[in-house]
C-alpha positions as CSV (number, residue, x, y, z in Angstrom):
1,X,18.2,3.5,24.2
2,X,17.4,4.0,20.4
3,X,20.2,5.9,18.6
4,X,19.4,7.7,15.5
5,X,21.4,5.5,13.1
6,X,18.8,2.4,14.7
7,X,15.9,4.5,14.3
8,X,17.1,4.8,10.7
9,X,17.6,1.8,10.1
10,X,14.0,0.5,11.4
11,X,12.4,3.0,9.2
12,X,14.3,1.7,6.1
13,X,13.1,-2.0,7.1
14,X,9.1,-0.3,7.9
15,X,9.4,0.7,4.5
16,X,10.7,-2.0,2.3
17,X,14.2,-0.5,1.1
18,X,17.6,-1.9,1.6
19,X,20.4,0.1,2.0
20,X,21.3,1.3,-1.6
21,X,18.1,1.9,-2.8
22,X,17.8,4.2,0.5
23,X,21.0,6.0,0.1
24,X,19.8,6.6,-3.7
25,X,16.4,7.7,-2.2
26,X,18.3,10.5,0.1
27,X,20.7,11.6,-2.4
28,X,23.6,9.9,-0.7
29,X,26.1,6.8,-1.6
30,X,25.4,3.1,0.0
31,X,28.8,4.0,2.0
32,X,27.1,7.2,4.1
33,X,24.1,5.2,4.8
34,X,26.2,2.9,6.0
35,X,27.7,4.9,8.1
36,X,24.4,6.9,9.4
37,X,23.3,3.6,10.3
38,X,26.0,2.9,12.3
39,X,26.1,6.4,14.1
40,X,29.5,7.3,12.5
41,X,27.9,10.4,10.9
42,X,24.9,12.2,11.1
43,X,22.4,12.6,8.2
44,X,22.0,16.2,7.4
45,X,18.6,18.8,6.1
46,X,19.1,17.5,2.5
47,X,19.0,13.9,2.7
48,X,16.4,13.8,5.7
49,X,13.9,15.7,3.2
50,X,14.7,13.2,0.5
51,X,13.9,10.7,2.3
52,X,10.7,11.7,4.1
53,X,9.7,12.0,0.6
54,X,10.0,8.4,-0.2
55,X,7.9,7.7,3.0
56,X,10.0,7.7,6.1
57,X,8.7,9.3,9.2
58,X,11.9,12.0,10.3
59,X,10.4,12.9,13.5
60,X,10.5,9.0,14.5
61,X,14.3,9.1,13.4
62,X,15.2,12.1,15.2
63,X,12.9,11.6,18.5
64,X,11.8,8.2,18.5
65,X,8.4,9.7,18.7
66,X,6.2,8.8,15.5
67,X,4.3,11.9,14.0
68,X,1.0,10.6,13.2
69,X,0.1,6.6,13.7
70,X,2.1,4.4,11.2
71,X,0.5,3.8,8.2
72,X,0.6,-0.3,6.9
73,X,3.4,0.6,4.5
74,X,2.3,-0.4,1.2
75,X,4.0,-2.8,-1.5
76,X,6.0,-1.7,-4.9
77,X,3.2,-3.5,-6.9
78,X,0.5,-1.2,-4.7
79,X,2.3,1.8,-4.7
80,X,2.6,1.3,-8.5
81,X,-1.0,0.7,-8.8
82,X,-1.6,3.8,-7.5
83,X,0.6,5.8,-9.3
84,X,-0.7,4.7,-12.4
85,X,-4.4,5.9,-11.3
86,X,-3.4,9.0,-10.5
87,X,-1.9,9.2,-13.6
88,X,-4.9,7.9,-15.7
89,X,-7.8,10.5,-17.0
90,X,-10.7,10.4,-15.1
91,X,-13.2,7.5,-17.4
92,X,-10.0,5.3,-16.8
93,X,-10.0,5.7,-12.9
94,X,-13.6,5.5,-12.9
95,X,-13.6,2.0,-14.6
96,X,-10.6,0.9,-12.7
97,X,-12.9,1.8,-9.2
98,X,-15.5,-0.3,-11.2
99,X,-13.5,-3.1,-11.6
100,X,-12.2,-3.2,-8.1
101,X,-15.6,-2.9,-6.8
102,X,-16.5,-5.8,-9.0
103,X,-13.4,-8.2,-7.8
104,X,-14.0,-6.9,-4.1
105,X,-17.4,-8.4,-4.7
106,X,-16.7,-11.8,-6.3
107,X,-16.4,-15.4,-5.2
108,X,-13.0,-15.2,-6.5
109,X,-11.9,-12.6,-3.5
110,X,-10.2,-15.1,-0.6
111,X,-11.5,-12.6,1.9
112,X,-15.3,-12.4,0.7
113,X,-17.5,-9.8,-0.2
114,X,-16.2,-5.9,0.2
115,X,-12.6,-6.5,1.8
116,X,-9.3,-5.1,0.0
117,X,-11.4,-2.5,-2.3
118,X,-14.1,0.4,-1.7
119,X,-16.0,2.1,-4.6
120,X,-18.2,5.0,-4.4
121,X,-21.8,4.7,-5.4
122,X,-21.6,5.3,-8.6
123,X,-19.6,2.6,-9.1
124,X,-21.4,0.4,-7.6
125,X,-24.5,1.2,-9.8
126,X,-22.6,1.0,-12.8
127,X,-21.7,-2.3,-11.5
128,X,-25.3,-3.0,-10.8
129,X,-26.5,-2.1,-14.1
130,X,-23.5,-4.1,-15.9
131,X,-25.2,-6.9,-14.0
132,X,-28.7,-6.4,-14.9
133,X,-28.1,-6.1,-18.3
């Protein structure tokens, strides 16, 4: 049977952080992670909400049951791509959706036309018309 401190430690590996970074995540030193890990201690409220905040699933490390299906856990370099859209005012996301529908569209893509990027329409016309013109 799964103990907690596994379950832990599975959702640290799902979710690409070793054991420092994680105890950082959840407010804790590398020692009580450590020690979580092994079932020595229990995590408490605190660090649990910390670290469902950097992406782990609590229910899964508390029941074993997941709480919605697992999401492909996404990369630092993704995750940072992100961030920086959300971050950027709305003419700059709307030409970074551009340029990704462009790449997604190229010969250059390994995977072909459409894969690994979605635009809405109006990025595709803008692409269109770039085309045209």
């Amino acid at each position: 049977m799964n103990t907690i401190g596994e379950r832990l430690r599975n959702e640290r590996e799902r979710i690409g952080f070793n054991q420092s970074d994680f105890a950082e995540a959840g407010g804790v030193l590398k020692r009580a992670q450590i020690h979580y890990e092994k079932n020595e201690r229990m995590p408490d409220a605190g660090y649990l909400s910390a670290i469902a905040a950097a992406g782990a699933d609590v229910l899964y490390i508390l029941t074993g049951s997941r709480s919605a299906p697992a999401a492909p856990a996404i990369s630092r370099e993704e995750a940072a791509f992100l961030d920086n859209y959300r971050h950027s005012p709305k003419d700059a996301q709307e030409s970074m959706q551009t340029m990704c529908a462009a790449l997604a569209q190229s010969s250059v893509h390994p995977q072909g036309v459409g894969r690994g990027c979605t635009a809405d329409k109006s990025a595709t016309a803008t692409l269109k018309k770039s085309k045209a013109a």
